[in-house]
C-alpha positions as CSV (number, residue, x, y, z in Angstrom):
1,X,0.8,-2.6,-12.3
2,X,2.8,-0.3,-10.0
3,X,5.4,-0.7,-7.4
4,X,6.7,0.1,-3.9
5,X,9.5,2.7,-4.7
6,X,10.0,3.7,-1.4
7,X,10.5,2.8,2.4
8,X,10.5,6.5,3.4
9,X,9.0,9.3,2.0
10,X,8.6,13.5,2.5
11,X,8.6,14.2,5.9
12,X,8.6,10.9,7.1
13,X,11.4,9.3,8.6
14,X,12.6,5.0,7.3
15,X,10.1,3.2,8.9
16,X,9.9,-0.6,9.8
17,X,6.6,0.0,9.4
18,X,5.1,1.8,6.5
19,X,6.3,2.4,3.2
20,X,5.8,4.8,0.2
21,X,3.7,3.5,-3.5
22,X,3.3,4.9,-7.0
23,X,-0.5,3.8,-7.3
24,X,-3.2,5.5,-8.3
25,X,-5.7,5.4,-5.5
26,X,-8.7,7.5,-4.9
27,X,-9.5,9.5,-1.9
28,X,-11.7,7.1,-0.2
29,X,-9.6,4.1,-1.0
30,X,-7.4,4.5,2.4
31,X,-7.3,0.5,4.1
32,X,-7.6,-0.8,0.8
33,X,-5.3,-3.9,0.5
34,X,-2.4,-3.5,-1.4
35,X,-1.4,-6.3,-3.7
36,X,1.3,-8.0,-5.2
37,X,1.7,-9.8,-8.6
38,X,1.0,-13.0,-7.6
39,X,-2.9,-11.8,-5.7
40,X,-1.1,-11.5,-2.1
41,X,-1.5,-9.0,0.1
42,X,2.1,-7.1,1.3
43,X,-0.1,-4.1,2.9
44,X,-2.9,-2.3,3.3
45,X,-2.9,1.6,2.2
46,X,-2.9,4.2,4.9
47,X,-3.1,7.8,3.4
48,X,-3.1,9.7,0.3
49,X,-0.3,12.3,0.0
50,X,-2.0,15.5,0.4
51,X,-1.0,17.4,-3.2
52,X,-2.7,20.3,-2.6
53,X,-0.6,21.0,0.0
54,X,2.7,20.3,-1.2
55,X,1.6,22.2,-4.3
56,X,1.3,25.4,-2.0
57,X,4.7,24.7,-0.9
58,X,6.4,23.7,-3.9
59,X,4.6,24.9,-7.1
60,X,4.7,21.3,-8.3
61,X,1.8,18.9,-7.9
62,X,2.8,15.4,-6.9
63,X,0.7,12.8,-8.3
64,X,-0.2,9.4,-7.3
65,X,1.7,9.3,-4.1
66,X,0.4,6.8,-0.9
67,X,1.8,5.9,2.1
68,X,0.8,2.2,2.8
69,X,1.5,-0.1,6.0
70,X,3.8,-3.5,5.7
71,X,2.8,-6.9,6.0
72,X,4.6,-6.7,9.4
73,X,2.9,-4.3,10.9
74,X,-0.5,-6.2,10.4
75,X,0.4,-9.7,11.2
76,X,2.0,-8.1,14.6
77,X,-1.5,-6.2,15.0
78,X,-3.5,-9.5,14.1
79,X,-1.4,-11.2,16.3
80,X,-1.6,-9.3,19.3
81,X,-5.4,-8.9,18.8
82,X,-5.7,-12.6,18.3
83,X,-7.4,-12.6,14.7
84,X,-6.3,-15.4,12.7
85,X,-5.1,-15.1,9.2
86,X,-3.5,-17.2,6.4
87,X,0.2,-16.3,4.3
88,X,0.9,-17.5,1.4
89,X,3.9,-17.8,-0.6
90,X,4.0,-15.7,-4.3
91,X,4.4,-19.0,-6.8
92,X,4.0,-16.9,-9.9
93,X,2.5,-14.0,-11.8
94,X,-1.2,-13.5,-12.7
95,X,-2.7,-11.1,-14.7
96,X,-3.9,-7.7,-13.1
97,X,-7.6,-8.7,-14.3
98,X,-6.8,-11.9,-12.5
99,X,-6.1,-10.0,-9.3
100,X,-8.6,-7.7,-9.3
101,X,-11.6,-10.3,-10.1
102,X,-9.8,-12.5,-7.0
103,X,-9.7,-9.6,-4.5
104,X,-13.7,-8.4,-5.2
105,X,-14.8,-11.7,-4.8
């Protein structure tokens, strides 16, 4: 499983809000929830870096590069659009198969 490595990113300024991951997503997967190692969501993905692009501009393709939006963010947008919602804490690791079975059902 990969990690956050990131709270800012090229050509985007620290943000309270968002933050940069090393997973591999695919093009459609933007608002997929991103998940920690316990099954717990801590964001939901927002946009895939745009290689081809930055390619052009640097001669080096970046790979799996995603900007995602924190917990924060969505519990303040939840809140203010009065959706309810549960947290949880993390109480301890599960597998990835674990995760994944969880989160399609």
């Amino acid at each position: 499983m990969r990690s956050v490595y990131s709270v800012g990113g090229a050509g985007m300024a620290r943000s309270a809000i968002s933050f940069v991951t090393a997973i591999t997503t695919l093009l459609s997967i933007s608002s997929a929830s991103l998940l920690d190692t316990g099954g717990n969501i801590v964001g939901v993905v927002a946009e895939k870096l745009n290689a081809l692009k930055i390619a052009r501009a640097t001669g080096d393709i970046p790979e799996n590069i995603n900007f995602a939006i924190k917990t924060g963010a969505l519990r303040d947008f939840l809140d203010n659009s009065v959706v309810p919602y549960r947290t949880a804490e993390t109480k301890s690791e599960i597998k990835t198969a674990e995760i994944t079975a969880a989160a399609r059902a």
